[in-house]
KOLZAZA-260459 format. One record per residue: residue in one letter; x, y, z of N, C-alpha, C, CB in turn. Coordinates in pm, whole numbers, plus 32768, in hexadecimal, padded with zeros to 4 digits. Atoms other than C-alpha are relative to their C-alpha. Glycine has a CB too. Example, Ala and Ser with C-alpha at 12.3 -4.5 7.8 and 13.67 -1.06 7.14 Angstrom:
// residues 2
a80597F89800084CE7E3E830C805A807880007F9D8003807D
s7FAE7F897FFA85577F9682CA7FB3806D80498029802E7F72
END
This chain:
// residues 372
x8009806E7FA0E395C4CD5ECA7FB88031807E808E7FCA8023
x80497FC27F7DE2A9C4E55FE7802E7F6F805C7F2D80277FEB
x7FA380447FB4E373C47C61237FB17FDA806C807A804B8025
x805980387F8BE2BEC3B7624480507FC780517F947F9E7FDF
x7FAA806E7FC3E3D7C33062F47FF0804080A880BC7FF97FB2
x80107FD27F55E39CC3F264467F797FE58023801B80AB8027
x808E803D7FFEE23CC37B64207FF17F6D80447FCE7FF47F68
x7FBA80C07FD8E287C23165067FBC7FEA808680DE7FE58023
x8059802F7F8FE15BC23A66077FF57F8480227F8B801E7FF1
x803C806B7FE3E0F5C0E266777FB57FF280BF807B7F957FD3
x803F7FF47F83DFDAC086674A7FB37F6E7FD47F9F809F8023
x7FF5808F7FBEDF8FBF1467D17F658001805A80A67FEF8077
x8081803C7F95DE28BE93685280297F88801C7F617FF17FC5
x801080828006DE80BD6568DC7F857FBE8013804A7FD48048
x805D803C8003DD34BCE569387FB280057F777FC680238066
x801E8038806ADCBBBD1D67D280457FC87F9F7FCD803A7FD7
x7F4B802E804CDE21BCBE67517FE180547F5A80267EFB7FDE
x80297F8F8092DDDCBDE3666080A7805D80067F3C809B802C
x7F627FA57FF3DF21BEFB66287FB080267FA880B77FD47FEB
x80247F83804BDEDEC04F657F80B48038801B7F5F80718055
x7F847FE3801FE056C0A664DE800680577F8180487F877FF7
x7FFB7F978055E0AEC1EC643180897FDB7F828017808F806A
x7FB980208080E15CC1E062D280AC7FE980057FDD807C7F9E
x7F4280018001E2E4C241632480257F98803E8059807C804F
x7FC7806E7FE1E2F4C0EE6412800D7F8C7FBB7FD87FE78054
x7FD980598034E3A7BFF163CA7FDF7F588033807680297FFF
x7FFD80937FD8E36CBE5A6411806D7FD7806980187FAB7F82
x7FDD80067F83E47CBE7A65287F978063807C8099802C7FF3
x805B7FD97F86E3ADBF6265CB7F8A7FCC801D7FE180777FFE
x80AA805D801EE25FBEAC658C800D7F9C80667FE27F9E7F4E
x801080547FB6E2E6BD9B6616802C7FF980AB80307FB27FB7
x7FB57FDC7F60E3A6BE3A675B7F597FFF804F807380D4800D
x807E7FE27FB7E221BEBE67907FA77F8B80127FB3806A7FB9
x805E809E8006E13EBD6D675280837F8E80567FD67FBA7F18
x7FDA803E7FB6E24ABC9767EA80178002807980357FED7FE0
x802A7FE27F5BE236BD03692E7F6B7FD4805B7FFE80A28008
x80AD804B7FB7E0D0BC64695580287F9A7FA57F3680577FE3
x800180658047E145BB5668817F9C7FE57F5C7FE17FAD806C
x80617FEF8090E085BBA26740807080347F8F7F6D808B8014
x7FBC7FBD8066E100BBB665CF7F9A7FE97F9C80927FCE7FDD
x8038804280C1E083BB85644B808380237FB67F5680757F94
x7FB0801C8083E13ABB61632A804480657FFE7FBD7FEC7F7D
x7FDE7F7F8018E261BC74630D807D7FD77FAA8016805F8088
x7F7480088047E3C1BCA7625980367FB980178050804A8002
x7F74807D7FD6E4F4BBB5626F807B8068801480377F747F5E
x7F7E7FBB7FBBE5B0BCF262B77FCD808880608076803B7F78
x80787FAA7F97E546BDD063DD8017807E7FB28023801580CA
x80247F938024E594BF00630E7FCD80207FA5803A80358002
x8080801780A6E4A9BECE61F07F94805280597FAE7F1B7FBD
x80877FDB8003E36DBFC762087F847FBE800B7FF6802E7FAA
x808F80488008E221BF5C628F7FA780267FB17FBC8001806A
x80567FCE807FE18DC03D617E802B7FCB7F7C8005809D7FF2
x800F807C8085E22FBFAD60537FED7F897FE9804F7FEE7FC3
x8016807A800BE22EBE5C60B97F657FCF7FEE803E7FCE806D
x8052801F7FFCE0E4BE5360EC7F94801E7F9E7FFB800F805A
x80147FBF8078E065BF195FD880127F927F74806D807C8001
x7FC48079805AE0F8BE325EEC7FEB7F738005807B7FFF8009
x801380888013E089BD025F6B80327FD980B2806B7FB97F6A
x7FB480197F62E17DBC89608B801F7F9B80227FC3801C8070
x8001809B7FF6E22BBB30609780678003807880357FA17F68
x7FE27FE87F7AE2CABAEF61F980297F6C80377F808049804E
x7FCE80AB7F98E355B98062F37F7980058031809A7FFC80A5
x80A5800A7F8FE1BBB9AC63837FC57FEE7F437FAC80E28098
x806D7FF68059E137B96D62057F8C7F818009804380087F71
x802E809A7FE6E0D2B7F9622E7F918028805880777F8D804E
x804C7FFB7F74E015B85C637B7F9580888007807E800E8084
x80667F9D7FF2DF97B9BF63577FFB80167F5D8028808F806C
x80387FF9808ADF8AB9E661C1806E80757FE47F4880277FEC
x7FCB7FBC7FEEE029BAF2612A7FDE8096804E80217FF17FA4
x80097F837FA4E03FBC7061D47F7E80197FDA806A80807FEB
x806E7F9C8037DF12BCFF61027F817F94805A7FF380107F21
x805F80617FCEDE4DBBC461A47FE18020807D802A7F7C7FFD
x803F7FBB7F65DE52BC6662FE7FB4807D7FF3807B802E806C
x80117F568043DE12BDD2627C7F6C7FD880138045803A7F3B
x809D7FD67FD0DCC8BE446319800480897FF67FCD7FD680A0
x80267F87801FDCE2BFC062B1807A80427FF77FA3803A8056
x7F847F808029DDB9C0D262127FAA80688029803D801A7F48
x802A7F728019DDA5C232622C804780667FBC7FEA8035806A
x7F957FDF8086DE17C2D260FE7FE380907FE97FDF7FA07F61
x800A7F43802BDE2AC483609A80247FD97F4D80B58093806E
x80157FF780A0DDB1C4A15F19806E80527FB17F6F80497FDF
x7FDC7F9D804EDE60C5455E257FCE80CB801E7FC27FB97F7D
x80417F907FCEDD6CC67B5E70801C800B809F7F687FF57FDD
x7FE47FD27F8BDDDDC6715FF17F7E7FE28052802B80917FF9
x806E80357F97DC91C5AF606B803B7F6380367F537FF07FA8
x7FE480627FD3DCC8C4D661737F5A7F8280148054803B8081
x805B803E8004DC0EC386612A803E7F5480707FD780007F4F
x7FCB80777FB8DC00C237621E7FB67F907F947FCE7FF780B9
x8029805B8045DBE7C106612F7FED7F70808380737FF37F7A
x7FF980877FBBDB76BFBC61B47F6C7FBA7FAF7FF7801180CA
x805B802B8069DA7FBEB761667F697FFD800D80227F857FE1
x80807F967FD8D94CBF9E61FB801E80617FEF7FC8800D807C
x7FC27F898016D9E4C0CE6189802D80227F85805D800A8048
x7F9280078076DA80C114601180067F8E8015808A804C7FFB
x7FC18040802EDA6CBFC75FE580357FD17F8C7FEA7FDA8021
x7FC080458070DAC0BF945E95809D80507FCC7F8580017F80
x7F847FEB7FBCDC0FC0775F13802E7FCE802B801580338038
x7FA1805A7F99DC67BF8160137FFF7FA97FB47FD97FD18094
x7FE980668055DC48BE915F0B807580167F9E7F887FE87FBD
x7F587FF4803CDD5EBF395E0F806B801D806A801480837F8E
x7FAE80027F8EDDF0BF9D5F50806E7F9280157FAA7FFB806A
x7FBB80477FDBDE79BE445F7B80327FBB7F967FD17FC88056
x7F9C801E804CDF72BE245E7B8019803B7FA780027FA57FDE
x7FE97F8F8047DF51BF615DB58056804B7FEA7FCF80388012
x7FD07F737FDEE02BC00B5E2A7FDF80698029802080297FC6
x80247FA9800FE074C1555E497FCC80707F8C803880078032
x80707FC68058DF6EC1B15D427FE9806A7FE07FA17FF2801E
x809C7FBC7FDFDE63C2335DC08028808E80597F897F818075
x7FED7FA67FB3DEF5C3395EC780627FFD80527FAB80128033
x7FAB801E7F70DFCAC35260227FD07FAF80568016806E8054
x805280477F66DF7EC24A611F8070802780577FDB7F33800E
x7F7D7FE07F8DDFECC2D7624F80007FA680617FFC808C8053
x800380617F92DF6CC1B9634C7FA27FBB7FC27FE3802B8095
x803280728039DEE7C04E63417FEF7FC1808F80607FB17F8C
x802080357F79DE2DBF93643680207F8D7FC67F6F8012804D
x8022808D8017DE68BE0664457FD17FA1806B806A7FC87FCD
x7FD780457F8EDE1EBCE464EB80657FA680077FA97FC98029
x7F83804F8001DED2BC0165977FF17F828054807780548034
x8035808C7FD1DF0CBAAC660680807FC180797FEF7F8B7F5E
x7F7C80377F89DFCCB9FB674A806F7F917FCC7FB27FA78091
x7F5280388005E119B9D066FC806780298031803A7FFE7F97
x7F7D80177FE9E26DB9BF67967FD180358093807E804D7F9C
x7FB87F9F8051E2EBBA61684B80A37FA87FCD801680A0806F
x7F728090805EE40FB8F267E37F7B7FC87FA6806B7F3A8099
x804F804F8096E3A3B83B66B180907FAF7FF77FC780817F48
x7F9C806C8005E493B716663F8054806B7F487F957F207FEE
x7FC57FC380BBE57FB7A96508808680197FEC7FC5809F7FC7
x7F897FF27FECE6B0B83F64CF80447FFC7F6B802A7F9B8065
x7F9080198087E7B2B7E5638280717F698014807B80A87FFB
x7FC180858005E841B694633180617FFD7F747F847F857FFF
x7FBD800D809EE959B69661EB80567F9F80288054808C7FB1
x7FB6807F8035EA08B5A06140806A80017F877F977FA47FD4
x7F847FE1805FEB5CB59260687F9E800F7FA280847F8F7FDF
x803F7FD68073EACFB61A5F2080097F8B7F96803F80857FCF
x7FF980738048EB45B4D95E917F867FB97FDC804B7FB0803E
x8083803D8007EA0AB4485ED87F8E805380047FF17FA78062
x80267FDC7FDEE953B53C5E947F527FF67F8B805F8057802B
x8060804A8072E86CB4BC5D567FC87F41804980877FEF7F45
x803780637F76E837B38B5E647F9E8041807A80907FCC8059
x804E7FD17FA3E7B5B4775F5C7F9C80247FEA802380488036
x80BF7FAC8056E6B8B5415E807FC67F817FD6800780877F3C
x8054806C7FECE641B3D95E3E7F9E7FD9807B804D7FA77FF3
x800E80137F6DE63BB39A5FA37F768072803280AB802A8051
x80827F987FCAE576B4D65FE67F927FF27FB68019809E7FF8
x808880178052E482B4AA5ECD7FBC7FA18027800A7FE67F7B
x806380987FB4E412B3265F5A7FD0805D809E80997F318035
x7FF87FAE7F93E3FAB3F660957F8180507FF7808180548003
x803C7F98801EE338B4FC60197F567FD47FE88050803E7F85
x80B3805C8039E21DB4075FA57FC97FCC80527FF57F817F9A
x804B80267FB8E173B3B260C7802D806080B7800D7F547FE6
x7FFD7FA37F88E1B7B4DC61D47F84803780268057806E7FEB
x80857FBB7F87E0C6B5386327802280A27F8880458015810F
x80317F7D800BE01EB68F63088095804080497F57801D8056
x7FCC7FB47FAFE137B6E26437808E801F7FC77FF97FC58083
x7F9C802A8026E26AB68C6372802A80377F7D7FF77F868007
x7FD57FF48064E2E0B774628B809A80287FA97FB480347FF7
x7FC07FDD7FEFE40DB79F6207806080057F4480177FC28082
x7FBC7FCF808EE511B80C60AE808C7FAF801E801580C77FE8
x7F7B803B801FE663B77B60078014808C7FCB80147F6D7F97
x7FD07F6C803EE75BB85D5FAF80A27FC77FEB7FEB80A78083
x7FAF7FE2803EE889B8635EEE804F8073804A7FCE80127F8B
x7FA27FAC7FBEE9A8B9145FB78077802680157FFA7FF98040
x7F737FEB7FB1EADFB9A7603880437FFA80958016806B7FE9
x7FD27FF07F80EB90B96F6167801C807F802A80657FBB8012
x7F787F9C7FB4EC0FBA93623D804280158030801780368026
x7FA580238008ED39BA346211806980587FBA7FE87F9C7FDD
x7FC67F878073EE86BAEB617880057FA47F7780BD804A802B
x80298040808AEE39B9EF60787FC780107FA07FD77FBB8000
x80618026802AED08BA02604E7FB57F707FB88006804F7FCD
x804080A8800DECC6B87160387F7C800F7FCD7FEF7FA2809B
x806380248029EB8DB80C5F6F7FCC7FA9804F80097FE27F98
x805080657F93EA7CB77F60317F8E7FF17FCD7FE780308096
x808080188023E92EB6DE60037FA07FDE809F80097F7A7F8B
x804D7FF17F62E839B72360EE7F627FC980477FF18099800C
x80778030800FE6E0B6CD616E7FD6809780947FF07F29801C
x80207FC77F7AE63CB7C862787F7A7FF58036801C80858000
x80A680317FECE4F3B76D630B7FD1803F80887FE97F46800C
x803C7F6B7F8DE410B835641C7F6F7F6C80197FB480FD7F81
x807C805A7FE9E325B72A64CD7FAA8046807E80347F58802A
x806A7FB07F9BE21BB7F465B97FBB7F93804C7F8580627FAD
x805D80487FDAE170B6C2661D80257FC080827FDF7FAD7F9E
x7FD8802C7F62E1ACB5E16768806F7FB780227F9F7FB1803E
x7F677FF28020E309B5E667E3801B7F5C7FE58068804D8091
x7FD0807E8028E30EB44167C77FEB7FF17F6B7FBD7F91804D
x7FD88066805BE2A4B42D667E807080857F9E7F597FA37FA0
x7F757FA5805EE3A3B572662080867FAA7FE8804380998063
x7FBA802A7FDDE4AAB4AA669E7FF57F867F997FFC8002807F
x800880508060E450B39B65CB800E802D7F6F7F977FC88014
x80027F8C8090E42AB48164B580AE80107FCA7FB680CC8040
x7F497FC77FE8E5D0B4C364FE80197FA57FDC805B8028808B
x7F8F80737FE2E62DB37E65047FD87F9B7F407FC57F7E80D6
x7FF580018068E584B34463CA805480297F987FBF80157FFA
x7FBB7FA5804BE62FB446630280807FC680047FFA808D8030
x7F71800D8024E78EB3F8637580457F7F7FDB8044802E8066
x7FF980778000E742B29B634380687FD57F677F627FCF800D
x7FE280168081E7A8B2CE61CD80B17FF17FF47FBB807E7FA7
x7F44801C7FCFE952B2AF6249804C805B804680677FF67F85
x7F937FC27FBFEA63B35362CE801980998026805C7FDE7FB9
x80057F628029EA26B4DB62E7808D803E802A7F7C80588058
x7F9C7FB78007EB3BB5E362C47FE9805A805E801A802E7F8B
x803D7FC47FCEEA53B6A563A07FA27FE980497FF080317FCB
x8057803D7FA7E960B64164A37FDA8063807980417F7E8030
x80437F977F79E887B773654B7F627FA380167FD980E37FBB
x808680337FE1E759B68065647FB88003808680047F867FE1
x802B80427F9CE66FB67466877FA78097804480897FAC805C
x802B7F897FE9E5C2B7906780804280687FE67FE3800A8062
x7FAD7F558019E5D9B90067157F6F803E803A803C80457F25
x806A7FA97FE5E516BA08676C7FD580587F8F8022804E806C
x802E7FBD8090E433BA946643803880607FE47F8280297FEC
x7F947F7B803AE4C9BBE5665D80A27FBD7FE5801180968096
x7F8780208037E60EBB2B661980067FF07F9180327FAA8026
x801380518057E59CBA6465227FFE804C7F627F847FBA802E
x80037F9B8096E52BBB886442808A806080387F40807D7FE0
x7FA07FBB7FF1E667BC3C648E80A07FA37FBF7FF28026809F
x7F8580548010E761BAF864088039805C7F5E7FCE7F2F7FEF
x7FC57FBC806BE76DBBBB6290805F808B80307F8380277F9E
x7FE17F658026E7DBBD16631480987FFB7FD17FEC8074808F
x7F7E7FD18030E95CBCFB6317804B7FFC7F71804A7FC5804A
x7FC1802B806EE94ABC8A61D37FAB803B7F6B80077F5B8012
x80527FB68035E87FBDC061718020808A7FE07FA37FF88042
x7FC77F858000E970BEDD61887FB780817FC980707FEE7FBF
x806C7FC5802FE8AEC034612B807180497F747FA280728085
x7FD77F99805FE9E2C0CA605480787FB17F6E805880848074
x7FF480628088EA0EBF745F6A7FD280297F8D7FBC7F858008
x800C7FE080B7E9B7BF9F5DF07F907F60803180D67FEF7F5D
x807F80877FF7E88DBE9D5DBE7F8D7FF67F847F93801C809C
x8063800A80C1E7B5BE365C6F7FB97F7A805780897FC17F19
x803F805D7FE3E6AABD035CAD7FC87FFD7F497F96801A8090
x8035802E8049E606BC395BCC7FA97F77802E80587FFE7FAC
x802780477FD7E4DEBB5A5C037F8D7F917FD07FF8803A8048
x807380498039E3E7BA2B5B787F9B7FCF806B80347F877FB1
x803E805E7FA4E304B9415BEE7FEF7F777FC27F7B8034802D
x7FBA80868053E337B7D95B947F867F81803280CD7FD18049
x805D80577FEFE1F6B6DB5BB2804D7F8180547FBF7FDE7F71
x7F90807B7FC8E308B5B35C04807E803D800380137F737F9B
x7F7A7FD87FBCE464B5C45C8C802D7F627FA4800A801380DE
x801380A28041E4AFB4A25B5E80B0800D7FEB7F7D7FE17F42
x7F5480558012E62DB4145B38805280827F9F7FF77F307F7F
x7FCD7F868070E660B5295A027FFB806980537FA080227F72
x7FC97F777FD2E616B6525ADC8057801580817F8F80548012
x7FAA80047F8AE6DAB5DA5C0A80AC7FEA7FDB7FC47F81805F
x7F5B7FC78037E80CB5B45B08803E80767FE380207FD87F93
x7FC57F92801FE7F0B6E35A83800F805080677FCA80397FA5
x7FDB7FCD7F85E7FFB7665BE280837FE380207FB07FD68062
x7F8C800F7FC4E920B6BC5C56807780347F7A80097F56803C
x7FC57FB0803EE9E3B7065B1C801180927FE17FF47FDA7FC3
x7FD17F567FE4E9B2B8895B2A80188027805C7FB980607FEA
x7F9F80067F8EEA0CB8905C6980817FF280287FE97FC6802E
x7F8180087FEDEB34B8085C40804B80547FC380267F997FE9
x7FCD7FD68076EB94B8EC5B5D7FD280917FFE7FD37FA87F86
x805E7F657FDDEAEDBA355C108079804E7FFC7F9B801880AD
x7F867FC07FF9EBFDBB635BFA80218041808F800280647F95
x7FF67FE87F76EBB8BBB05D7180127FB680537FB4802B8027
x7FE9803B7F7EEC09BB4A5ECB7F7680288043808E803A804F
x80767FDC7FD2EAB1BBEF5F147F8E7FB47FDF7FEE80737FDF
x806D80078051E9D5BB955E317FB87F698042803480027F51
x8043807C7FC7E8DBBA7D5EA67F677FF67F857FD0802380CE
x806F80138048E7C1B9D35DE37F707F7B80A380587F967F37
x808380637FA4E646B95B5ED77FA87FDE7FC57FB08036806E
x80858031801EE54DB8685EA27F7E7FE88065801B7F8D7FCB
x8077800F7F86E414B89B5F647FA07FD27FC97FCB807B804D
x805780787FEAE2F6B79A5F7E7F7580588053805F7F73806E
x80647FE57FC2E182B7EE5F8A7FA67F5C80067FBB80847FB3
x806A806B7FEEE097B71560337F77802C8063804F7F7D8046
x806D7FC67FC5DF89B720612E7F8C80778006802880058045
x80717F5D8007DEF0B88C61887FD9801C7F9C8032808E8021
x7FEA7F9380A1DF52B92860577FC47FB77F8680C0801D7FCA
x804580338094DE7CB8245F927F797FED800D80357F747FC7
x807980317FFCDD40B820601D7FC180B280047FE37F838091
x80537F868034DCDDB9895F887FE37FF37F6A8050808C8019
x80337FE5807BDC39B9C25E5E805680497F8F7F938047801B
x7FC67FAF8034DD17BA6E5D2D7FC780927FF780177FCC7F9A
x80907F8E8023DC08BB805CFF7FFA803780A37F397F997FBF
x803A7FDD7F8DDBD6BBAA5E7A8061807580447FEB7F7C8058
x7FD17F438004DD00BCC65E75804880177F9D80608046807D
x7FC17FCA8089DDC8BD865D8780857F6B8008805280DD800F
x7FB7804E8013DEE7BC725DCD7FBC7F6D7FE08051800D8064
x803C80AC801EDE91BB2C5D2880557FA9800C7FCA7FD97F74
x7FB980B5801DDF77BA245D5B80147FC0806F809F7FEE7FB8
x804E804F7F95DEEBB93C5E0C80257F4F7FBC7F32803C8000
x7FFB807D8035DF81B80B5D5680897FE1805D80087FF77F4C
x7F54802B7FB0E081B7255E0780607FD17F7C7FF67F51808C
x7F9F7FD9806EE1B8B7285D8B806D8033803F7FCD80637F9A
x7F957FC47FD3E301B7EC5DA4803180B57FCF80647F957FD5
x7FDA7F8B805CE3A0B9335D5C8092801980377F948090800A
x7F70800B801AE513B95E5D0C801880B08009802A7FA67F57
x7FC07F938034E5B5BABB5D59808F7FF080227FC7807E8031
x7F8D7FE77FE8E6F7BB195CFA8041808B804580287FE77F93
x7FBC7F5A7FBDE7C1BC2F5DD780767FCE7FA78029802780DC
x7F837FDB7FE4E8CABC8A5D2A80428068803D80277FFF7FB1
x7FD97FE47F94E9BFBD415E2180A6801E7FE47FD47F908060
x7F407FD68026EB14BE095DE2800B80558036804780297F70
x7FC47FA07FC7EBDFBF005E628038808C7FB8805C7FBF8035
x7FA47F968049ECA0BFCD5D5C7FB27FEA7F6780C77FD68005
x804C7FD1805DEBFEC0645C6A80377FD77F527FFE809C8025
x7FCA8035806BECDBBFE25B687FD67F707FB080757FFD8029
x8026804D8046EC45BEC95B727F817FC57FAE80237FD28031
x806E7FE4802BEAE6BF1B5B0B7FD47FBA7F8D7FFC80747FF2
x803A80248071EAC7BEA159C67FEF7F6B7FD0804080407FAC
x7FCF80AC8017EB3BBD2F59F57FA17FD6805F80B47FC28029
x80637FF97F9FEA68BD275B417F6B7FD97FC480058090803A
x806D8002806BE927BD9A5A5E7FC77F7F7FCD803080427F8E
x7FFE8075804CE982BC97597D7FD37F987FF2803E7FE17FFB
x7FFA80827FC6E9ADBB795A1C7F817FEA805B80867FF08050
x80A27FEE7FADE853BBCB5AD87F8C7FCA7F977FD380C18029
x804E8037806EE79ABBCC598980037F8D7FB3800380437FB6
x7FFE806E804BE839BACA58ED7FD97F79805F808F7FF97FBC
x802D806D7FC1E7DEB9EE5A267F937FEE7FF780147FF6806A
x80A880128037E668BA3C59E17FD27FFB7FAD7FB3803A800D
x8025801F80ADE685BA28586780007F8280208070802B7F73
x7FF180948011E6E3B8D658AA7F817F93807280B97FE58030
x8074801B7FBDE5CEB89359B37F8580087FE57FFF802E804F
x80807FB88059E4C2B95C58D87FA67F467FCC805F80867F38
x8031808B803CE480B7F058207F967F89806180957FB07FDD
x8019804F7FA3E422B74A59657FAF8046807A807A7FC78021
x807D7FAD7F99E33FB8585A157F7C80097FE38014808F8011
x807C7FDF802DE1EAB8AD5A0D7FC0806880197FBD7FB68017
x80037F4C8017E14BB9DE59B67FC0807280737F99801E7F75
x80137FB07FABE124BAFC5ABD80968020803E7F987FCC8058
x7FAB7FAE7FB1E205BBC55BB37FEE802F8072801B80577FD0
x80517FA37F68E225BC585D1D804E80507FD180077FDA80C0
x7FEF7F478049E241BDD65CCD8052801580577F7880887FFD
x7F8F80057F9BE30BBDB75E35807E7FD17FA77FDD7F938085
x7F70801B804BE43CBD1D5D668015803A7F7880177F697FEB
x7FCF7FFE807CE420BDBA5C258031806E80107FB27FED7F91
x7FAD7FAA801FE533BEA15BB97FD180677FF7803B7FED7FAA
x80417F62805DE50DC01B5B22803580017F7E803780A68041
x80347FFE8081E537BF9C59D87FAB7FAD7FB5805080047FC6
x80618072804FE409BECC59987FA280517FAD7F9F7F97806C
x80897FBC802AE2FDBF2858A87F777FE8802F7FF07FEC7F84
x808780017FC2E198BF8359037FC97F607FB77F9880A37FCC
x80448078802EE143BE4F582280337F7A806B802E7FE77F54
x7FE3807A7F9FE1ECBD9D59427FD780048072807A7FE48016
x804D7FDC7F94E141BE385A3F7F887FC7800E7FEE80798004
x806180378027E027BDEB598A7FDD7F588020800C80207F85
x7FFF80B67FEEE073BC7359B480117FE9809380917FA47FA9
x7FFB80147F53E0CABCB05B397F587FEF802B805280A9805F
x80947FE17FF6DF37BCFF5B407FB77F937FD27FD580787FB4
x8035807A8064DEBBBBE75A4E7F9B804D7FDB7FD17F628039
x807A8029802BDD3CBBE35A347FBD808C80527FCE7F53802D
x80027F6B7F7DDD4CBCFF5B7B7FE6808C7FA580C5801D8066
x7FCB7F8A8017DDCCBE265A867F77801E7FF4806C801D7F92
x80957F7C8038DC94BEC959C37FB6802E80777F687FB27F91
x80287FF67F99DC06BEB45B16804E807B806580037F7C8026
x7FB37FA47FA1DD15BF705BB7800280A47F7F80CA7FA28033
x7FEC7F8A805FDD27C07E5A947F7F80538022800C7FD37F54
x806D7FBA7FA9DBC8C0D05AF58006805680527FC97FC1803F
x800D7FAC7F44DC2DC12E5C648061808D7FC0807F7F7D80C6
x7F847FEA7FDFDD83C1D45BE37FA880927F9480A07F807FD8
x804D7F948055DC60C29D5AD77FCE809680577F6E7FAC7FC4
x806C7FBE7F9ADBA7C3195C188054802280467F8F7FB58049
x7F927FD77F84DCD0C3435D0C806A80517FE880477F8F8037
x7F577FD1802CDDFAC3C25C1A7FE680227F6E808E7F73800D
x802080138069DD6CC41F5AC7807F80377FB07F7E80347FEC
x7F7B7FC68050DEB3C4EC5A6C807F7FA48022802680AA8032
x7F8F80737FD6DF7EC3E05AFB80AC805B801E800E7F777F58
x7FAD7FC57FC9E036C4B15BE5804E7FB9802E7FDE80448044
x7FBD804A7F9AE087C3995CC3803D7F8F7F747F847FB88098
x7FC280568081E17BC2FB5B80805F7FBE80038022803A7F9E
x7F84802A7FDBE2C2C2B95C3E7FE37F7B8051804D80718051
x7FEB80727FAEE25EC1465C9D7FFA7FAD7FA37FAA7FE38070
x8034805B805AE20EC0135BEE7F5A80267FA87FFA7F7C8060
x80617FD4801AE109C0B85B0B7FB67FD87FC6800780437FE6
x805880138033DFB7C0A25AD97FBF80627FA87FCB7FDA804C
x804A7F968028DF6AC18A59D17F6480317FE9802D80097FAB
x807D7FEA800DDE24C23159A67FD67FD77F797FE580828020
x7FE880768060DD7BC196588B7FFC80487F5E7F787F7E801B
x7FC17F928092DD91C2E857A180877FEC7FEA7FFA80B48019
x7F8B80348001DEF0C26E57C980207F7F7FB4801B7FF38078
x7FDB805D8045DF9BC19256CD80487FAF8020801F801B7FB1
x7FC680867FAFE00AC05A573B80B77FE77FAA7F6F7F4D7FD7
x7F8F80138056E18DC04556C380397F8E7FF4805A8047801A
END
């Protein structure tokens, strides 16, 4: 394992609203540094998520609608080879590096820093968390889906399947939305949302962005047990919003939570081909956290994870973000995270990694490598 976590420079132009940020920082620090001139792009939904894997991988974020996803700001890496040459990718430089660069992974080499730009936002945005008795909660994912079909660029925001923190742990259905745009029509944006009845919960209205990406952490513990599983679903149609609410009900945790996040705007007006991440179709993508404590219960946990995406499998469509997939997928599923991208990326991974040193990620094998 090569460790970068003390690696957590950040440096802020505001007049070109540019940032140059070294590998070990994280999306709380990113944003402590850019929000102070009021500038962000697209980052995590939990401030302690990595600005190097997230972005690497793609990068879906409450700024997708408005700035696209992470790799969409990304104006240059600077990555150390396998051989120990330091190379700066960009798209006058290695570009057809900065091109697997943005969603490759870690491939090709070490990126130790990443320049982006960035765009005026916050430092309030309208947002927050709105839930609703779980009763209604195959009403709500309705609710959010009509919703979902005609949202601004500024207005983006996920449903989620939840727990209270509570000694209960009460089931909740949630909606959380991140509007960047101008505080009257955020506000409108609020009043929409809670319009749908009675909430159990009601954080709607100004936050401050660094809040905003900070609402997941407590419910992120670092020394939980944790498995995911994740699709992507063309429609949000009556069948896959049952089989949501029924495995839910029926999850073996007080942790465990299932999100549906909603692409629209930014993130569709790129080309599939135009970086290593292609999915550029609107639509949704379903991950499941599952989320336990005692190790005992591991195997039911698992379970009940897979069998929620066996049963979703029918109603997705084909691809993956390499950000949610497990460590037991096969390369033939990797393969499908890539689509039309891969042979293209096997190329770089020929020229950059031919022994496929760098193997401990979502892998792209080299193409003397047999696809399993």
């Amino acid at each position: 394992m090569i460790d970068l976590s003390l690696m957590k420079g950040t440096w802020v132009d505001p007049k070109r609203r540019r940032i140059r940020v070294q590998a070990g920082a994280t999306w709380g620090d990113f944003n402590r540094a850019t929000q102070m001139h009021g500038l962000a792009t697209t980052g995590g939904a939990v401030s302690s998520t990595g600005v190097a894997g997230l972005t690497l991988g793609g990068g879906f974020g409450f700024l997708s609608g408005k700035c696209g996803y992470t790799i969409d700001a990304l104006r240059s890496v600077e990555m150390i080879t396998v051989g120990g040459e330091v190379v700066e990718a960009s798209e006058d430089e290695n570009a057809e590096l900065f091109w697997g660069l943005r969603g490759g992974g870690g491939n090709f080499g070490i990126a130790t820093s990443f320049e982006f730009d960035l765009q005026k936002i916050g430092p309030m945005v309208h947002g927050g968390m709105v839930a609703f008795p779980f009763q209604a909660a195959a009403e709500m994912l309705g609710f959010y889906r009509d919703l979902t079909a005609d949202l601004p660029d500024e207005l983006t925001m996920l449903a989620g399947l939840t727990h209270a923190r509570d000694a209960a742990g009460t089931k909740l259905a949630a909606i959380v939305p991140c509007h960047c745009g101008a505080p009257d029509d955020g506000a409108a944006a609020m009043d929409q949302i809670r319009s749908f009845g009675t909430p159990a919960v009601d954080g709607l209205g100004p936050i401050s962005y660094s809040a905003m990406n900070q609402l997941f952490d407590p419910g992120v513990p670092k020394l939980d047990l944790y498995y995911w599983k994740s699709c992507f679903l063309k429609e949000l149609s009556a069948e896959a919003i049952g089989i949501l609410e029924e495995q839910f009900a029926c999850c073996p945790s007080r942790r465990t939570k299932i999100f549906v996040e909603h692409f629209h705007g930014a993130v569709l007006r790129r080309a599939p081909s135009e970086m290593a991440f292609p999915h550029r179709d609107e639509g949704y993508s379903i991950l499941i956290i599952t989320q336990w404590t005692d190790p005992a219960d591991t195997d039911r946990n698992i379970a009940w994870a897979r069998q929620t995406y066996d049963l979703l499998t029918p109603h997705s469509r084909e691809g993956a973000y390499t950000n949610y997939m497990d460590d037991d997928e096969t390369q033939a599923r990797v393969r499908q995270a890539f689509g039309d991208n891969f042979p293209r990326l096997q190329k770089l991974k020929d020229q950059y990694d031919p022994a496929n040193i760098f193997h401990r990620n979502q892998n792209i094998p080299p193409s003397a490598q047999k696809i399993r």
